[in-house]
N, C-alpha and C positions, 0 to 999 in steps of 0.2 A: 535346333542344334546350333545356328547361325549366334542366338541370343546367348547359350551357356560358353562356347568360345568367346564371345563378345567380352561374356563379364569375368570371365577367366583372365582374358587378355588386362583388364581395365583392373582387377587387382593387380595383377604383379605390377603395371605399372605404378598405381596408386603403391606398394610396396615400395618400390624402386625410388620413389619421390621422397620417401620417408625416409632411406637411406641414403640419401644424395643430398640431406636437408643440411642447412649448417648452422654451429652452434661453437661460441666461441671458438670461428678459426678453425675446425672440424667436424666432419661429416658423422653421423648418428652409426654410419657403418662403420667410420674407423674407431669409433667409441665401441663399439661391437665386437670387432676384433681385438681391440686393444684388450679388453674384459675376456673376451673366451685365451688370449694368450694368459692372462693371467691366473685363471681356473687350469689351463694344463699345464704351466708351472708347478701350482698345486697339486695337482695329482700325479707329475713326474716327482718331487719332490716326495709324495710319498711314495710311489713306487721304488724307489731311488731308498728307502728308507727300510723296506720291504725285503730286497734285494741284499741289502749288510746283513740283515738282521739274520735272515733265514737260509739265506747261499752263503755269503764271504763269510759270516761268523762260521758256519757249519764246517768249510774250509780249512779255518785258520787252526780250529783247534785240534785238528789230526795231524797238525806241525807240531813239532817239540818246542819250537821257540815261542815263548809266552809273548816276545814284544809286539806281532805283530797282533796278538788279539787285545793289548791292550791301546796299538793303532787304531784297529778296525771300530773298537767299543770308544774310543772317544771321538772317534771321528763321523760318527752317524748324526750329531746332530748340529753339527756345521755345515755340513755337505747340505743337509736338506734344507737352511737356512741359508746358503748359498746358492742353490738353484731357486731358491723363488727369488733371491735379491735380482737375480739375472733376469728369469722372467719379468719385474714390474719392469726392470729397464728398459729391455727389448719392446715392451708395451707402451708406456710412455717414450721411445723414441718412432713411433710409428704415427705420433700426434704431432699437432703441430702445436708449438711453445713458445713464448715469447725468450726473447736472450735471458733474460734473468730465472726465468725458470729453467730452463736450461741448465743454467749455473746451479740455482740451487741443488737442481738435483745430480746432477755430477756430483758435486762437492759430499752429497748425502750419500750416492754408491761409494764411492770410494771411501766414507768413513766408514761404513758400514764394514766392506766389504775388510777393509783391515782390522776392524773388531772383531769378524768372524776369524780371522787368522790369529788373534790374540787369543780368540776365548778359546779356541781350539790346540794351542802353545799352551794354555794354563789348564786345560783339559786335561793334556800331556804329562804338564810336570806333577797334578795333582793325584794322577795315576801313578807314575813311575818313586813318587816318595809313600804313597800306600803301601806298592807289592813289594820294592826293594829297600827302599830306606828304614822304613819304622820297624817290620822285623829285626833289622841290625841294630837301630838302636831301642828296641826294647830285651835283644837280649845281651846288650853289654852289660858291663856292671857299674861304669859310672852313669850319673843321675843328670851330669850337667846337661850331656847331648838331649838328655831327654827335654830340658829348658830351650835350648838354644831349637830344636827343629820347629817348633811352631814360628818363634821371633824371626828366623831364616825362609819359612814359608811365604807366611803374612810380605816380607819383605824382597823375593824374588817376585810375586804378584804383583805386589805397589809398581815394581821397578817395571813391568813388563808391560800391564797399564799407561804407566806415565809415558815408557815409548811406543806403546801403539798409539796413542792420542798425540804427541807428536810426528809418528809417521805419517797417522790420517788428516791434520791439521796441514801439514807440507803437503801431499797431493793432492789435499783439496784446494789450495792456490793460495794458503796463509801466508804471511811471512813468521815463521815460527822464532827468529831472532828477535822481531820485536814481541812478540809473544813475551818468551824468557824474559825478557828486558822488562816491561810490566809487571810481571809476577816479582820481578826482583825489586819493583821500587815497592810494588802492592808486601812484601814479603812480612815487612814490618808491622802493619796494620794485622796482617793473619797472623803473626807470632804472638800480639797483643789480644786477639779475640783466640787465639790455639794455646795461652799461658796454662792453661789446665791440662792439657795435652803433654805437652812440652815438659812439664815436671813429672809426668808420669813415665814418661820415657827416661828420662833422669833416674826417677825411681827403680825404673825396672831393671838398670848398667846399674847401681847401687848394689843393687837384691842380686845380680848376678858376679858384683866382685865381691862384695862381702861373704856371700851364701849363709846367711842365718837360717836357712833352711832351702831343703829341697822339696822337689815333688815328689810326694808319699808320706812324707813324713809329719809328721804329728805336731803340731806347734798352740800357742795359744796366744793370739792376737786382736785386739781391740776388745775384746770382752770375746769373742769367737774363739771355742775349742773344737779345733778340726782336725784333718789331715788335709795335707796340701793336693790339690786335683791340676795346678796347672800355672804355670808364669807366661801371663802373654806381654806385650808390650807396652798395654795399656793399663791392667789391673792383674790381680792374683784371686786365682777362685782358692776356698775352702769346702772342703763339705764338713759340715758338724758332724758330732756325736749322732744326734737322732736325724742324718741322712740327708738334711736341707742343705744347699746352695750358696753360698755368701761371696760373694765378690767384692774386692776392695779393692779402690786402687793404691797403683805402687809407690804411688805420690805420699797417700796416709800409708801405707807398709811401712816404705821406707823411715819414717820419723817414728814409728813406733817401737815400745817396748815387745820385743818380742821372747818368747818363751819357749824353748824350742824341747817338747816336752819327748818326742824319740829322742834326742841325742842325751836329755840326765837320765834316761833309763840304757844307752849306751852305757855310761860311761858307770853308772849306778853300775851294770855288770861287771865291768870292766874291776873298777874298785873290789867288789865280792871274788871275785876270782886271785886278786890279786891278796886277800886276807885268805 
């Protein structure tokens, strides 16, 4: 009896020893824990995920008001991406790190943590111009809004982007002035490697002041006989006659002869009616 408490006693210590070992600066036990916080991160995270899906959705939609279910549906996969960022932190601050590591990884929550607030803002907007915008503008009757909502999409994104990376650059301890200041001497150099870019964009303010054609309509360019599917800011898609795909961009549109084959069957009625 005396020998099985013996060796009873003589593993947990021999345990004990193994948890009190150290390794870079930390114990195998706080490597332990740091690891099991981070698995209940994860499974809070999904629980947390569980919870929208099958309670607050169920909730939301015996309300009349649609916003909040289109809150509740983009909001599930930030939250859950937000509590594990929480969790590795809380895990990693239970270690012990040198100052630079430290730094680094502050610097890396907080960018993080304002990406998640970005993606979940561009969540937001890309929902609210689904359910409310594109209904209205697909059943107005001008063509233009139909042009301008992608170029106004694409371009509220860029803009939300370029200030969450300067929000998260500033509290991650940048100087974001010199930042800007950089990009503005480097500006040059990327206009010169972006020249193919840059005239496309040109093209595509051309194609929207001139309007040789809109979206839907029937046109015949570069040797392509389509109907127009779409003007974004970088190229113009057509689909052919026999259903294919064609993208051009608005750089070659714009210099092109174009033939805008719905408007002389316009105007071709137009004429007949008028005889």
């Amino acid at each position: 009896m005396l020998i099985g408490v013996s060796s009873y006693e003589s593993g947990i210590d021999m345990f004990e020893d193994i948890l009190t070992k150290t390794y870079y600066g930390n114990t195998i036990g706080a490597y332990m824990l740091a690891f099991l916080l981070i698995i209940a991160s994860v499974v809070l995270a999904r629980v947390a995920y569980w919870v929208i899906g099958h309670v607050v959705k169920r909730f939301t939609r015996k309300t009349k008001n649609r916003m909040d279910d289109i809150l509740v549906d983009m909001l599930e996969e930030p939250v859950v991406f937000a509590i594990v960022i929480i969790g590795i932190w809380f895990s990693l601050e239970l270690l012990h790190t040198s100052d630079t590591a430290q730094t680094v990884i502050a610097n890396a929550y907080y960018i993080l943590i304002v990406f998640d607030v970005a993606w979940f803002i561009s969540r937001i907007l890309d929902a609210l111009i689904r359910r409310y915008v594109e209904p209205m503008v697909m059943h107005s009757k001008s063509k233009l809004d139909d042009q301008l909502l992608p170029i106004i999409q694409k371009g509220m994104k860029i803009a939300l982007w370029v200030m969450a990376l300067l929000i998260a650059l500033n509290n991650a301890g940048y100087n974001v002035g010199a930042v800007l200041a950089s990009l503005g001497i480097g500006s040059i150099a990327f206009a010169m490697a972006a020249k193919d870019t840059i005239a496309n964009l040109f093209g595509s303010f051309t194609i929207f002041v001139d309007k040789p054609f809109t979206v839907g309509e029937r046109v015949l360019l570069s040797g392509h006989d389509g109907f127009v599917r779409e003007i974004g800011v970088r190229s113009t898609r057509l689909e052919t006659l026999n259903g294919r795909m064609v993208t051009l961009p608005n750089s070659q549109v714009a210099n092109e002869c174009i033939e805008n084959i719905s408007s002389d069957a316009a105007s071709h009625g137009e004429r007949s009616e008028g005889w």
